[in-house]
FIGU-14658 format. One line per field, with one value per atom (N, C-alpha, C, O): residue in one letter; chain; atom name; x, y, z. Coordinates in nm, 4 decimals, always signed. Layout:
rest c(A; ...)
kette c(A; ...)
atom c(CA; ...)
x c(X; ...)
y c(Y; ...)
z c(Z; ...)
//
This chain:
rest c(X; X; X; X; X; X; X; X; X; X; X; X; X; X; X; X; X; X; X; X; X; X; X; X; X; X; X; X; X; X; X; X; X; X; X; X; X; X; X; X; X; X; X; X; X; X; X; X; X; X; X; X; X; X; X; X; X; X; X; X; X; X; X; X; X; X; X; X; X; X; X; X; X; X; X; X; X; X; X; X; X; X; X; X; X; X; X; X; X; X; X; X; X; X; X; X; X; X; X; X; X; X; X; X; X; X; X; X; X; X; X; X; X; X; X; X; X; X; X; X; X; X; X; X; X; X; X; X; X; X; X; X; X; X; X; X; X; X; X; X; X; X; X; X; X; X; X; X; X; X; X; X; X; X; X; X; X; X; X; X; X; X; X; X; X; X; X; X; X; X; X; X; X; X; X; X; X; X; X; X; X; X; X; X; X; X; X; X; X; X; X; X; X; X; X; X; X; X; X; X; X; X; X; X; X; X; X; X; X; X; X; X; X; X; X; X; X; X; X; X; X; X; X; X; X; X; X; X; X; X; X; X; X; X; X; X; X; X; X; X; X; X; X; X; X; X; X; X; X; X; X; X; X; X; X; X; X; X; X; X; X; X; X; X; X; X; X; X; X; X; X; X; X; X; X; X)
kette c(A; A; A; A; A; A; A; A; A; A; A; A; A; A; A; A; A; A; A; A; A; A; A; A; A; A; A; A; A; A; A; A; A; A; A; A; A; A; A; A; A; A; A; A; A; A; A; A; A; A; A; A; A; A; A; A; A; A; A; A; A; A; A; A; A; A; A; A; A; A; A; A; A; A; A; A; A; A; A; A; A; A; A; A; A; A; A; A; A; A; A; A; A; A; A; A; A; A; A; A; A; A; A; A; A; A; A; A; A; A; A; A; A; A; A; A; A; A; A; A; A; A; A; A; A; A; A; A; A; A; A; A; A; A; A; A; A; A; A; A; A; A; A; A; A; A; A; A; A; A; A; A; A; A; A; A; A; A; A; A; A; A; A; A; A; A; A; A; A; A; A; A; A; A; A; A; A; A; A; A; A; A; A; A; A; A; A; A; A; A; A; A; A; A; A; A; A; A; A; A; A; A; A; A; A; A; A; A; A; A; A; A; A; A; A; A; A; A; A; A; A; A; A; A; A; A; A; A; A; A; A; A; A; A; A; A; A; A; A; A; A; A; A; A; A; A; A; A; A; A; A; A; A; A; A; A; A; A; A; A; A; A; A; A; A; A; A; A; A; A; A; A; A; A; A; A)
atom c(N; CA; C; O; N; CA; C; O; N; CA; C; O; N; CA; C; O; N; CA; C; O; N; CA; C; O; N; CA; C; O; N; CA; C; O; N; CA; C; O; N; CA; C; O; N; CA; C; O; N; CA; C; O; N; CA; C; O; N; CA; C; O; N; CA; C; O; N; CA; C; O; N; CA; C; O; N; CA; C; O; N; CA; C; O; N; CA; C; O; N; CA; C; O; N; CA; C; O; N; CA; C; O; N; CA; C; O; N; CA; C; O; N; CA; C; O; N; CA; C; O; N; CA; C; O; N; CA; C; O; N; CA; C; O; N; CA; C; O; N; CA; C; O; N; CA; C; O; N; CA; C; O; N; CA; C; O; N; CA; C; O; N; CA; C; O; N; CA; C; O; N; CA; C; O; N; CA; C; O; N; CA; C; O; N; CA; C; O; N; CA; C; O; N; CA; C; O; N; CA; C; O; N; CA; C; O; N; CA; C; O; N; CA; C; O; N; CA; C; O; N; CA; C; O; N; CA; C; O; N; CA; C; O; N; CA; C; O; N; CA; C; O; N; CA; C; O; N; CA; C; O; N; CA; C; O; N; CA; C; O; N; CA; C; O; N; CA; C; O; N; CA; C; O; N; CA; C; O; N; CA; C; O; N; CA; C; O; N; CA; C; O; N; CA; C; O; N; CA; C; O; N; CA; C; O; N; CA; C; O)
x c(+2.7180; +2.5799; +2.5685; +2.6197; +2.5012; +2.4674; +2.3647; +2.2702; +2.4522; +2.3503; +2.2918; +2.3178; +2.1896; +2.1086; +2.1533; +2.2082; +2.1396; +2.1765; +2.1042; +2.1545; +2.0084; +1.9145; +1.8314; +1.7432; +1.8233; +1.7391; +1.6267; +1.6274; +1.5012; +1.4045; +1.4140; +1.5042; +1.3366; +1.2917; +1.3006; +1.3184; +1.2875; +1.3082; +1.1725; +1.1791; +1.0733; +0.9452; +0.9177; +0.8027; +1.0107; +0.9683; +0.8967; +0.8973; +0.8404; +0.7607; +0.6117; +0.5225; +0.5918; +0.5008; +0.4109; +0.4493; +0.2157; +0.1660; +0.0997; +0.0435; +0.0991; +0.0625; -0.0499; -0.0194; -0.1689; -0.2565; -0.2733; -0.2907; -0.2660; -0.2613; -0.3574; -0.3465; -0.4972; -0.6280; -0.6371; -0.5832; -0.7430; -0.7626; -0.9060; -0.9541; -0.9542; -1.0526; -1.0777; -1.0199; -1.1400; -1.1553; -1.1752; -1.2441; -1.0915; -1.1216; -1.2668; -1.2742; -1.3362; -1.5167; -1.5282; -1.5545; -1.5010; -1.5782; -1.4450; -1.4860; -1.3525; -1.2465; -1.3080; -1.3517; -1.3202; -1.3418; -1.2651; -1.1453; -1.3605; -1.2690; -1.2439; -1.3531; -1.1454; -1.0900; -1.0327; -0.9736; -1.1123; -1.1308; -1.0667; -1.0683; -1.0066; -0.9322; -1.0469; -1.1147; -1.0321; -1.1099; -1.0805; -1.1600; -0.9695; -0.8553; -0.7973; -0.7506; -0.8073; -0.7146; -0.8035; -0.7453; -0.9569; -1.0059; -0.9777; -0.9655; -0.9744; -1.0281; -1.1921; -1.2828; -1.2048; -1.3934; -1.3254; -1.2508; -1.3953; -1.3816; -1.5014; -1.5450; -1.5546; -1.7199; -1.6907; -1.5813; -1.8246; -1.8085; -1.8380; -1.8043; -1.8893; -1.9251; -2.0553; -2.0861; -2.1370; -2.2756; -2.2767; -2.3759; -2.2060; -2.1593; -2.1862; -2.1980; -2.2005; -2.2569; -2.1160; -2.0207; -2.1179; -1.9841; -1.9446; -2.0405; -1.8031; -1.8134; -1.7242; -1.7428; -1.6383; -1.5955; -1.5282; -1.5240; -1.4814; -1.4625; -1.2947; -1.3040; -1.2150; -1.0713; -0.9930; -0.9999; -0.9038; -0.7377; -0.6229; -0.5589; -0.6007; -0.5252; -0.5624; -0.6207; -0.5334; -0.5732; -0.5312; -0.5979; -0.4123; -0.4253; -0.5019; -0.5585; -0.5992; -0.6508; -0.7770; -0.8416; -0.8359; -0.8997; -0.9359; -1.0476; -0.7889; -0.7877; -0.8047; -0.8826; -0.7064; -0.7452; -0.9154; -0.9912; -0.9700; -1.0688; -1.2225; -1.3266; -1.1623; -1.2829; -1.2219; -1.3105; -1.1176; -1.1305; -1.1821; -1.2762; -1.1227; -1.1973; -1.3025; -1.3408; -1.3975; -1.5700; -1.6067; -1.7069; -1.4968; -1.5733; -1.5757; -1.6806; -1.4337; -1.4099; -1.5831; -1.6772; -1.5347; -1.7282; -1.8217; -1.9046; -1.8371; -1.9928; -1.9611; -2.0453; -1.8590; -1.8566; -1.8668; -1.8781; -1.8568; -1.8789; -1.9931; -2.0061; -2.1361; -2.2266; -2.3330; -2.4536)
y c(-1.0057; -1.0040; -0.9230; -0.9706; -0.7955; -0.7622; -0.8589; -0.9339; -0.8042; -0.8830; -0.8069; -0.6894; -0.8880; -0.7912; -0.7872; -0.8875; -0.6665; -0.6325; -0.7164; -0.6978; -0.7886; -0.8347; -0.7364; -0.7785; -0.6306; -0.4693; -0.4911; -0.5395; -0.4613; -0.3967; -0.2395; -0.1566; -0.2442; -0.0916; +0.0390; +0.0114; +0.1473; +0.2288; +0.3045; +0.4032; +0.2913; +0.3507; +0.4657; +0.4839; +0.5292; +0.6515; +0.7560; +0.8464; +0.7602; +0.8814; +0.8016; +0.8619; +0.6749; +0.6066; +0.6432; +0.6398; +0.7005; +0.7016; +0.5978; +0.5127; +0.5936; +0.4564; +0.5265; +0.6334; +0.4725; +0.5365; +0.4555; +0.3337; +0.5365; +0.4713; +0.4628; +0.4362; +0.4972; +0.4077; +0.2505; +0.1604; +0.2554; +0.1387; +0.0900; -0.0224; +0.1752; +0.1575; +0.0779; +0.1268; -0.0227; -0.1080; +0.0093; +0.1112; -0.0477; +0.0383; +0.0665; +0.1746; +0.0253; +0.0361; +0.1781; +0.2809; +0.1699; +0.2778; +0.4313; +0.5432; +0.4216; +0.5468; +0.6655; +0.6404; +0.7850; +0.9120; +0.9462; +0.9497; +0.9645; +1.0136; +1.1401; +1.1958; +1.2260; +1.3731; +1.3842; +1.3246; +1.5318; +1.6040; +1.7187; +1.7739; +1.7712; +1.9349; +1.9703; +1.9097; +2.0971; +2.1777; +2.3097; +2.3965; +2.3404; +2.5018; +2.4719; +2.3642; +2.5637; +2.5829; +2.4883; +2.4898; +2.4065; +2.3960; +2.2191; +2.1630; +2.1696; +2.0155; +1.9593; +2.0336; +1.8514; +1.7789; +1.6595; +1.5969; +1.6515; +1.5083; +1.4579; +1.4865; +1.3625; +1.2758; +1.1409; +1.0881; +1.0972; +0.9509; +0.8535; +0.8904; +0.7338; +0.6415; +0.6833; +0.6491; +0.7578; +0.8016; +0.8988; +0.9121; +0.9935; +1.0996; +1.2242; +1.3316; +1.2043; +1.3106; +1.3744; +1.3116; +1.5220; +1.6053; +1.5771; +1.5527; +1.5805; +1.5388; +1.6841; +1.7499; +1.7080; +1.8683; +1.9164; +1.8498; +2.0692; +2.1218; +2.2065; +2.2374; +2.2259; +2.2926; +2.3349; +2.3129; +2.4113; +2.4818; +2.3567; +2.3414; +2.2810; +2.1896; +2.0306; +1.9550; +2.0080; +1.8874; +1.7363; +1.6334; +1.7721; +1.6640; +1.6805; +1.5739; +1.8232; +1.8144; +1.7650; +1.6889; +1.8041; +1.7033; +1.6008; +1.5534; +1.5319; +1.3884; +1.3261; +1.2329; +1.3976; +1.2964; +1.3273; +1.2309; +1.4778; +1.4660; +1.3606; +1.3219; +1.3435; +1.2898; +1.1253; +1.0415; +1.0948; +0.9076; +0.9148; +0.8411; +1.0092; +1.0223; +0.9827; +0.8780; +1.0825; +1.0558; +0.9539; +0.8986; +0.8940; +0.7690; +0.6847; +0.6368; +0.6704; +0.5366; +0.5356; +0.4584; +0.6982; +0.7258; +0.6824; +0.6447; +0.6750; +0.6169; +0.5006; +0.4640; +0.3911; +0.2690; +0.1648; +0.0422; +0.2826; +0.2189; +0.2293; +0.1594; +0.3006; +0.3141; +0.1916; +0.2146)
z c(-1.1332; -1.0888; -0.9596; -0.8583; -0.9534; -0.8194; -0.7411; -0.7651; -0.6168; -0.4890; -0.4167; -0.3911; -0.3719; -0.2531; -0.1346; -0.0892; -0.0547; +0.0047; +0.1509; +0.2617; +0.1361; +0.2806; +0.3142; +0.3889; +0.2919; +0.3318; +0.2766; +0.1634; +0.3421; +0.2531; +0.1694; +0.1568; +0.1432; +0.0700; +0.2028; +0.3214; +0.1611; +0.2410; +0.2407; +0.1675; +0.2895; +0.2528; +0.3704; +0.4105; +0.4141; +0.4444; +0.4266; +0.5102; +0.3414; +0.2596; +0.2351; +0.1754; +0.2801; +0.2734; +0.3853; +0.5022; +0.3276; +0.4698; +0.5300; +0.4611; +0.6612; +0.6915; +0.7911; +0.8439; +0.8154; +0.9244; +1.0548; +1.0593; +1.1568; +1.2649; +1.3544; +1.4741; +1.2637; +1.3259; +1.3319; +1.2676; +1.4537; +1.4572; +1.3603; +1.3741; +1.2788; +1.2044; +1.0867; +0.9896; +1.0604; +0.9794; +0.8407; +0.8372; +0.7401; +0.6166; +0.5658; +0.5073; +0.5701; +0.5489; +0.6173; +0.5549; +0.7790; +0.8607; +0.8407; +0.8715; +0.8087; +0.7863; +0.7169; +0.6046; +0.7581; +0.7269; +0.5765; +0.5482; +0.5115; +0.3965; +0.3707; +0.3594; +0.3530; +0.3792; +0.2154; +0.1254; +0.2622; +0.0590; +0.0699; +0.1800; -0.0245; -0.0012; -0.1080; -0.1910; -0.0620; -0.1192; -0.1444; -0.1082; -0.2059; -0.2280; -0.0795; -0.0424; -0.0196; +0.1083; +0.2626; +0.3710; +0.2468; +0.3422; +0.3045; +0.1955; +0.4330; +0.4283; +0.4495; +0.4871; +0.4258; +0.4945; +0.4846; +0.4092; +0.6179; +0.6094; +0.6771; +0.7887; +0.5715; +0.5210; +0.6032; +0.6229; +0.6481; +0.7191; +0.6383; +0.5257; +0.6341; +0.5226; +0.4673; +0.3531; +0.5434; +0.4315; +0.3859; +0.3142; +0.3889; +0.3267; +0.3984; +0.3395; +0.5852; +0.6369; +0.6694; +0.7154; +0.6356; +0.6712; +0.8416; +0.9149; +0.9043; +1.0135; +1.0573; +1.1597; +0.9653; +1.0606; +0.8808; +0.7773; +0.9135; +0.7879; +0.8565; +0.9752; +0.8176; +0.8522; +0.7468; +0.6259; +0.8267; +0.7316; +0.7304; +0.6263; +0.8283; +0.8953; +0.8580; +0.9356; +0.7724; +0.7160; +0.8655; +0.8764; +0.9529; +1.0583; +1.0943; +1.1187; +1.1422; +1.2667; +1.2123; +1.2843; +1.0652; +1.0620; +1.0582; +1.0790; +1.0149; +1.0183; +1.1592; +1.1792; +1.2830; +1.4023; +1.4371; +1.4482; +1.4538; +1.4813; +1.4068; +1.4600; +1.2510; +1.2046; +1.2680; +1.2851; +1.2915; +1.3061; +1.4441; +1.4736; +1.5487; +1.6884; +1.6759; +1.7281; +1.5794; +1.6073; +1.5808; +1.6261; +1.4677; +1.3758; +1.5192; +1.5622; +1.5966; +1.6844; +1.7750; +1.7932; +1.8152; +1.9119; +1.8554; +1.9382; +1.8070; +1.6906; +1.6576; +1.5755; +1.6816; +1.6779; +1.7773; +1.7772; +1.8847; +2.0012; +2.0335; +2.1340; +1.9948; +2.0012; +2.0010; +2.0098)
//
């Protein structure tokens, strides 16, 4: 019988996001051929890019700004 080893899984390749944003309010980011968008919860565009991070930090930035509102 094999045994386990005590280890979890190795989920490296797993993404994990490191907002503090409740899943409801998170920017959702679309490719689109070579560009990214990333949409807020009503579907207003919040920035458009080549660089899919940079849109990602910039759209949760705004989201956090507008939650503090």
């Amino acid at each position: 019988m094999p045994r386990s080893s005590g280890k979890g899984k190795n989920n490296g390749n797993t993404q994990q996001h490191e907002s503090d944003l409740p899943r409801s309010e998170r920017p959702t980011i679309i490719e689109r051929g070579k560009k990214f968008a990333a949409y807020d919860k009503n579907g207003k565009l919040l920035i458009l890019g080549y660089e899919r991070r940079i849109v990602q930090e910039y759209a949760y930035a705004q989201t956090k700004v507008r939650l503090e509102r």
